[in-house]
C-alpha positions in Angstrom: -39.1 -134.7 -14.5 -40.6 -131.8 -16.0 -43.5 -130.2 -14.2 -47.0 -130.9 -15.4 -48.5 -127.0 -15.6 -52.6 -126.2 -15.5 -53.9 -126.0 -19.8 -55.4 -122.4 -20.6 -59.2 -123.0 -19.4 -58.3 -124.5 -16.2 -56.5 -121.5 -15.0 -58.7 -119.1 -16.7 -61.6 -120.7 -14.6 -58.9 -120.5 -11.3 -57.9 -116.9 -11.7 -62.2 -116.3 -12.4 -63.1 -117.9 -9.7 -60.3 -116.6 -7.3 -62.1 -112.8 -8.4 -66.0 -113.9 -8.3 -66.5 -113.8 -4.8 -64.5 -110.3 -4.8 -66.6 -108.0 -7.8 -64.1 -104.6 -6.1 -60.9 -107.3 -6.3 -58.1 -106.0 -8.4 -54.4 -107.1 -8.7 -51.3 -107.4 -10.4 -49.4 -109.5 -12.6 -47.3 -111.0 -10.4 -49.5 -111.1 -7.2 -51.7 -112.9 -8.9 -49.5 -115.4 -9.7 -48.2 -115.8 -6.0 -51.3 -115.0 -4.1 -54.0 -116.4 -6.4 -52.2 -119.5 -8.4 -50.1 -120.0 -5.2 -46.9 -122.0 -5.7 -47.0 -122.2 -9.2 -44.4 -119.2 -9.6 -41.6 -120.8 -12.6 -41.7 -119.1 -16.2 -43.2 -121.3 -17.9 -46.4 -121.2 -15.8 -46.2 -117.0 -15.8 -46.1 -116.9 -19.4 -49.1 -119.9 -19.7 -51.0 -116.7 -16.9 -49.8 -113.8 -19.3 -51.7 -115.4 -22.2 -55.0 -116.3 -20.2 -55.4 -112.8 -18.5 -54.4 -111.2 -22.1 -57.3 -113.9 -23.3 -59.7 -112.7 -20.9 -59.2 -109.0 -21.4 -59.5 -109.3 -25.0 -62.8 -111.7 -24.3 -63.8 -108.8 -21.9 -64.4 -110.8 -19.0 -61.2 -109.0 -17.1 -59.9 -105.1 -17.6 -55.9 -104.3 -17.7 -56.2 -100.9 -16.0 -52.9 -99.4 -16.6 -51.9 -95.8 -15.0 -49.4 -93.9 -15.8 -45.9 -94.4 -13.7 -47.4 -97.4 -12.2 -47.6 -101.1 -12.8 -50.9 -102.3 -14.7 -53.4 -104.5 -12.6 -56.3 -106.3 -13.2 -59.6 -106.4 -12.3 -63.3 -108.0 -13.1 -65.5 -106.3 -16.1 -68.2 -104.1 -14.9 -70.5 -106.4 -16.7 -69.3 -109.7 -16.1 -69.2 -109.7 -12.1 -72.3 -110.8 -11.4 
């Protein structure tokens, strides 16, 4: 039986609500996946978390900070953590 994954807005609305409480909270890809969406770690569900955090960046709700030599993270917009 094939596992029954979160749609888009419910795991946008997880991953906001997860950072809310925590306006200085930043993370990565994958520890948001395993420490924010706990157990909910198979491909299928990463790609379905890819798409919403490259959904929220480009609806400027989030910011992919990415530095050079290390891996990107992620992290509330200024003006959308209140």
């Amino acid at each position: 039986m094939k596992e029954c994954y979160p749609d888009r807005s419910r795991t946008a609305r997880d991953i906001l609500s997860h950072i809310s409480g925590r306006p200085e909270g930043q993370d990565t890809f994958d520890n948001i996946v395993t420490w924010w969406l706990k157990g909910q770690e198979s491909e299928e569900h990463r790609t379905l978390v890819k798409e919403v955090l490259d959904d929220l960046v480009t609806q400027g709700r989030m910011k992919r900070i990415q530095r050079e030599g290390q891996v990107p993270y992620y992290r509330v917009h200024s003006d959308h953590s209140k």
